[in-house]
Residue frames as a rotation matrix with the C-alpha (Angstrom) as fourth column:
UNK 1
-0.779 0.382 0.498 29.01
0.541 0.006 0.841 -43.58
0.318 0.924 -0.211 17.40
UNK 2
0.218 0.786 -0.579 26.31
0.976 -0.174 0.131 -42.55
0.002 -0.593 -0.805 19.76
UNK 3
0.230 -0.477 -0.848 28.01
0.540 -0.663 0.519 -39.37
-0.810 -0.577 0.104 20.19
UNK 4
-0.755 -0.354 0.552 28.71
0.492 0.251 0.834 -38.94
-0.434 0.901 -0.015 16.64
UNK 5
-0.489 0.794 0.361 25.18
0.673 0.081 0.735 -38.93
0.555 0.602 -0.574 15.87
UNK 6
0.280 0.425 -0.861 24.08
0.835 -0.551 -0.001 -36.76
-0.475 -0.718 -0.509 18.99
UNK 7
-0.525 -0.817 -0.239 26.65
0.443 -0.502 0.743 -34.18
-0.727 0.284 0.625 17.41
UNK 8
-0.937 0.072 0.342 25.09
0.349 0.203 0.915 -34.10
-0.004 0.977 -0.215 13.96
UNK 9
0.309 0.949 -0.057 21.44
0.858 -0.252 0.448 -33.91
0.411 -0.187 -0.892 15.26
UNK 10
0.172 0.257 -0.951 22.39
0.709 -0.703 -0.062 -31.07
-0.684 -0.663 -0.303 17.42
UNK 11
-0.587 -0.540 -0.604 23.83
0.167 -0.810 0.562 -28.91
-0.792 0.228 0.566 14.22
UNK 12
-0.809 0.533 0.248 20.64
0.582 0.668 0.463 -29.86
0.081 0.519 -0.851 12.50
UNK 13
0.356 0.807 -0.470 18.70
0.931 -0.266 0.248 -28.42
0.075 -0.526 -0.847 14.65
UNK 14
-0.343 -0.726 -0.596 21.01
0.656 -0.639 0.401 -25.67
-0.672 -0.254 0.695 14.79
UNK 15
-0.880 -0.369 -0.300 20.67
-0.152 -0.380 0.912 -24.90
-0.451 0.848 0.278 11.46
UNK 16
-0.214 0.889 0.404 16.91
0.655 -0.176 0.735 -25.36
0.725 0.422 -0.544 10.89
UNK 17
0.076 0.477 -0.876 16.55
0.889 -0.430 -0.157 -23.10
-0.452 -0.766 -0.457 13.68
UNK 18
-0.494 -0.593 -0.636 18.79
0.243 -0.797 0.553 -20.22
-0.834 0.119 0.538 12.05
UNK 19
-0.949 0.183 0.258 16.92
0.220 -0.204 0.954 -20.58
0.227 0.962 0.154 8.72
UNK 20
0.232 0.933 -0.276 13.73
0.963 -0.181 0.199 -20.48
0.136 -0.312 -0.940 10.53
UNK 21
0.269 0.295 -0.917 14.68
0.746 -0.666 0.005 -17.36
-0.609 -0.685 -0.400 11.92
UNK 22
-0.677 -0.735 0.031 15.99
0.435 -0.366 0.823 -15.77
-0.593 0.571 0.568 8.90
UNK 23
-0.475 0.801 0.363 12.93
0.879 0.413 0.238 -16.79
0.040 0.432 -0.901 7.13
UNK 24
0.106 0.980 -0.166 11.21
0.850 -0.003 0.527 -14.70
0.516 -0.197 -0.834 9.30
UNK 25
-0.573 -0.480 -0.664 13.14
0.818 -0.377 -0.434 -11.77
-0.042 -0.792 0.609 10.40
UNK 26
-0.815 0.201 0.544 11.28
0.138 -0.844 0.518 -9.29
0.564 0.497 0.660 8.27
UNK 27
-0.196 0.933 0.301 8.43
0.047 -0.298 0.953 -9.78
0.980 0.201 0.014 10.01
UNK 28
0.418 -0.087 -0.904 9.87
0.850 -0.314 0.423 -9.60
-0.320 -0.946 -0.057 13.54
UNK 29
-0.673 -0.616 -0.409 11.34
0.672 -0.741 0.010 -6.17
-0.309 -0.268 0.913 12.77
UNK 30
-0.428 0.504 0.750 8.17
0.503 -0.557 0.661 -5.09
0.751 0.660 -0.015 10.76
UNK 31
-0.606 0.415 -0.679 6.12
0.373 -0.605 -0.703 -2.38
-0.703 -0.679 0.212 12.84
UNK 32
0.449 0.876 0.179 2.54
0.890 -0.420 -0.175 -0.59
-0.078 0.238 -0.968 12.43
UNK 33
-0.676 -0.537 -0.504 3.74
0.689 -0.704 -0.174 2.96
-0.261 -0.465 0.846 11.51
UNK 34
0.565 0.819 -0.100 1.76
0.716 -0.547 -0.434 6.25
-0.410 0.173 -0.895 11.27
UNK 35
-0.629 -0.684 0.371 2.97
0.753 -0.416 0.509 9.14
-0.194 0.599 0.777 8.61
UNK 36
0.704 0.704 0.093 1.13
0.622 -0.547 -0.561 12.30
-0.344 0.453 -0.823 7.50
UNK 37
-0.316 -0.650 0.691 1.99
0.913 -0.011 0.408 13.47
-0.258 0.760 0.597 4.27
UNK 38
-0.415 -0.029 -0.909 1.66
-0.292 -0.942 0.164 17.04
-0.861 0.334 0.383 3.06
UNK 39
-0.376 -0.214 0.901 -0.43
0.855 0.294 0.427 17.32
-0.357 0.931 0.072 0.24
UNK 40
-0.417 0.371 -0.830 -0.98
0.155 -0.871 -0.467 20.93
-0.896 -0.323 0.305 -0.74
UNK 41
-0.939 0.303 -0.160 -2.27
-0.074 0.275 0.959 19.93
0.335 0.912 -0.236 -4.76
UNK 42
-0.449 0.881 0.149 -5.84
0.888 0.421 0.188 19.83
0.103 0.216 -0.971 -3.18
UNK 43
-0.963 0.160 0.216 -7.68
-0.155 -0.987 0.038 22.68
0.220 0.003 0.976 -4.36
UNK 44
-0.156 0.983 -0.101 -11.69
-0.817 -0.071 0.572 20.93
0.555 0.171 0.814 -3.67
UNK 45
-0.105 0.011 0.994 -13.51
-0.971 0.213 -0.105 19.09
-0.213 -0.977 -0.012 -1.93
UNK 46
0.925 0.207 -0.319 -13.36
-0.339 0.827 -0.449 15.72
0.171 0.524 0.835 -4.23
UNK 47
0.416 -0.902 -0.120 -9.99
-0.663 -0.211 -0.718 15.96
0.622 0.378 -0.686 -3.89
UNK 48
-0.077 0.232 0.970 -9.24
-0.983 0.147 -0.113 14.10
-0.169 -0.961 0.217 -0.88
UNK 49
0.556 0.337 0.759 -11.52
-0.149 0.940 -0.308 11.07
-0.817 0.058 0.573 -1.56
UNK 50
0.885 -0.324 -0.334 -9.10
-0.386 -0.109 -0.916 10.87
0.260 0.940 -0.221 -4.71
UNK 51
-0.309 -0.714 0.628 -5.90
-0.915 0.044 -0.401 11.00
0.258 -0.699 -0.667 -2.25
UNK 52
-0.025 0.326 0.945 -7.58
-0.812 0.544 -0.210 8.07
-0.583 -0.773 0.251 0.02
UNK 53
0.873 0.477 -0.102 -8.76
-0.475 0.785 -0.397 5.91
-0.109 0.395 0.912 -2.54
UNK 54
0.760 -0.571 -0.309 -5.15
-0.265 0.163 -0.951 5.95
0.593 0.804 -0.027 -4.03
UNK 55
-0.032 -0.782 0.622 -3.95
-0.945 -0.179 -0.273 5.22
0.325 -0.597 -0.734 -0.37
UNK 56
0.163 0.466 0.870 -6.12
-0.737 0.644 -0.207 2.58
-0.657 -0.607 0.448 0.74
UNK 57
0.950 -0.003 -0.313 -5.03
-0.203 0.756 -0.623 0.36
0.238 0.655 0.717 -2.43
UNK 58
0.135 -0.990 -0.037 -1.32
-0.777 -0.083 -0.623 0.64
0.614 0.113 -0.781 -1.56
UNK 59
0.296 -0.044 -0.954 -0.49
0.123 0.992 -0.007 -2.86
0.947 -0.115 0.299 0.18
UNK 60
-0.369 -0.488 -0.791 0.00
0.877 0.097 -0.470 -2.54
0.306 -0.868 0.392 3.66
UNK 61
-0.884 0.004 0.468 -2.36
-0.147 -0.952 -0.268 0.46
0.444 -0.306 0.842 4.46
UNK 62
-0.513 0.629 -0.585 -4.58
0.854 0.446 -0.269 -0.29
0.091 -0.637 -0.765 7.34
UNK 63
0.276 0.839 -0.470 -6.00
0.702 -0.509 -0.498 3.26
-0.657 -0.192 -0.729 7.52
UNK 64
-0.831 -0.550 -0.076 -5.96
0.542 -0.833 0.109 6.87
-0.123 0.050 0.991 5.79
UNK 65
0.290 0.637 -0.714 -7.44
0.768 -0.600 -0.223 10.04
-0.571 -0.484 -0.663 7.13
UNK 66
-0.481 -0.592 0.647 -7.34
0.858 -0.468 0.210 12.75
0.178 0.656 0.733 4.63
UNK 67
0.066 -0.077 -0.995 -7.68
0.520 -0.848 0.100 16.61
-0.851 -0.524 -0.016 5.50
UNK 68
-0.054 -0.301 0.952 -8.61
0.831 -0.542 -0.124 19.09
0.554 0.784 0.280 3.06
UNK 69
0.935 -0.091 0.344 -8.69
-0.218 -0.910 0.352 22.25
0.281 -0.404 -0.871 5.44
UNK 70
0.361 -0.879 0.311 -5.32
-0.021 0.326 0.945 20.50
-0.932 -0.348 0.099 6.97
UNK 71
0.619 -0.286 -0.732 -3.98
-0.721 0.162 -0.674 19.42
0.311 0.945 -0.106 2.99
UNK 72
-0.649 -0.720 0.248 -2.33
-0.750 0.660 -0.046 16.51
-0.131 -0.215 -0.968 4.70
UNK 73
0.260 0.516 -0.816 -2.90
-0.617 0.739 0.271 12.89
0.743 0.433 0.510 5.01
UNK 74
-0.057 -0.289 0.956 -2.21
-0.896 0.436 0.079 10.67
-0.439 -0.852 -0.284 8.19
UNK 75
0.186 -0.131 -0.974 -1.49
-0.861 0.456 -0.226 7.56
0.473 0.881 -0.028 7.00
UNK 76
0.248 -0.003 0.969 -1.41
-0.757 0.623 0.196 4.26
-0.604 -0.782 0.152 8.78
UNK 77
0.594 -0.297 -0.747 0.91
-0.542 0.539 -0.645 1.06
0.594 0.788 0.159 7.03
UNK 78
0.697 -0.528 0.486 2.99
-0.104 0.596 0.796 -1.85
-0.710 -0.605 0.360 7.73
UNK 79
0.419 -0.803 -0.425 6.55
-0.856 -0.505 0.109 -0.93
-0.302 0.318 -0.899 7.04
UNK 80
-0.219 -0.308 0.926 7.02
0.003 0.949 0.317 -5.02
-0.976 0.072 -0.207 6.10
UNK 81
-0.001 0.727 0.686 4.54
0.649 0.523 -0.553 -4.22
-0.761 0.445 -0.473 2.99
UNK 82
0.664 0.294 0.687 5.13
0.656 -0.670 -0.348 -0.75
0.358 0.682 -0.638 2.03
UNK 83
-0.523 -0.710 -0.472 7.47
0.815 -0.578 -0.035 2.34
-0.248 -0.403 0.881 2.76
UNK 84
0.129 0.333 -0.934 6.66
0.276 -0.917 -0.289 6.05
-0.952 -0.221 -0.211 2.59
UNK 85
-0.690 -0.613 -0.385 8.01
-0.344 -0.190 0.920 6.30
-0.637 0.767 -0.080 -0.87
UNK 86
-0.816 0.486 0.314 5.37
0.561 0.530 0.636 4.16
0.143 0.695 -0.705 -2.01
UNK 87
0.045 0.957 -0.286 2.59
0.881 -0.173 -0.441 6.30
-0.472 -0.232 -0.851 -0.41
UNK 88
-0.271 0.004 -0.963 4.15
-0.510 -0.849 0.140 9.64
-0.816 0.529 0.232 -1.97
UNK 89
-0.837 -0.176 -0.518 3.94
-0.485 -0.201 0.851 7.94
-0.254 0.964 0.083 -5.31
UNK 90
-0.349 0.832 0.431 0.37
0.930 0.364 0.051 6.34
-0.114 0.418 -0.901 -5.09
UNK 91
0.044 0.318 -0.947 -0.25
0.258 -0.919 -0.297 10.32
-0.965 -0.232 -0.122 -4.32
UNK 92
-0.109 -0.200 -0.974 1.48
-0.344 -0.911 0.226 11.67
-0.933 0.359 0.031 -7.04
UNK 93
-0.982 0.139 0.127 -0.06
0.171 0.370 0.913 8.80
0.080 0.918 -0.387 -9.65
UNK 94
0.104 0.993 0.053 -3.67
0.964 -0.088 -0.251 10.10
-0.244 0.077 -0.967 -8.86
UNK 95
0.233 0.067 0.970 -2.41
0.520 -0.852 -0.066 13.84
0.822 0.520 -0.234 -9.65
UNK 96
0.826 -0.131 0.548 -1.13
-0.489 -0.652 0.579 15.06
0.282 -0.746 -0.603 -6.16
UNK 97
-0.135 -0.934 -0.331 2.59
0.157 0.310 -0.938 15.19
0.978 -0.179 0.105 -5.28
UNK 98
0.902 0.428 -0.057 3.25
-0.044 0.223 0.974 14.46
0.430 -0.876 0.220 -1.43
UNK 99
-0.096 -0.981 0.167 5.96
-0.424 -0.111 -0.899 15.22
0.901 -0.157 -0.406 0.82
UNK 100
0.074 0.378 -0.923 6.20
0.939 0.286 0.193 13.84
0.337 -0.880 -0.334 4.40
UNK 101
0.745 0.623 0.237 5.12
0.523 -0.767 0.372 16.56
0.414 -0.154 -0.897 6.63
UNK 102
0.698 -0.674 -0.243 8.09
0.018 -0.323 0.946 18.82
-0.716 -0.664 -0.213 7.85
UNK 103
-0.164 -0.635 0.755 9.95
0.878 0.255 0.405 17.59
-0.450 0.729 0.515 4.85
UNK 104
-0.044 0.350 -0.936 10.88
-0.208 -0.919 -0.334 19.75
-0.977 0.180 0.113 1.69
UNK 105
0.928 0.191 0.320 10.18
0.165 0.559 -0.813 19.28
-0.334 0.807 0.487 -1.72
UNK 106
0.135 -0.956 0.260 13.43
0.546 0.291 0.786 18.60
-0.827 0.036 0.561 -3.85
């Protein structure tokens, strides 16, 4: 019986371990990442702080540096919280479409 019960406890544990680690995989695989986005829609110098504001609200953005002599954005985000896709489209819901840099538009 002893043996039985040793058995039982050990696949217990087994199995709260595995769900623990499921649980939690996203956030071992998440990673700080850095992006700079093309935006060439800024024609002033308001423009920008317009760009930023509409980055810095996007969940998971720890920084953005915006560049109107450059027309880009450098972006800083945890890829657990947010994805590039979301930062083009906080862009292009304040009035500036964004591409990632190197990219073309479709």
């Amino acid at each position: 019986m002893k043996t039985l019960v040793s058995a039982q406890a050990k696949k217990l544990i087994l199995a709260s371990i595995l769900a623990f680690a499921f649980a939690f995989a996203d956030a071992a695989f998440a990673a700080v990442r850095t992006v700079t986005l093309s935006v060439p829609g800024m024609y002033c110098a308001v423009c920008p702080i317009t760009v930023k504001k509409a980055l810095v609200k996007v969940p998971g953005v720890s920084k953005a540096v915006v560049s109107f002599e450059k027309k880009e954005a450098v972006v800083t985000f945890d890829d657990a919280k947010t994805s590039v896709k979301a930062l083009e489209d906080a862009t292009f819901e304040a009035g500036y479409e964004s591409t990632v840099k190197g990219e073309k538009t479709k």
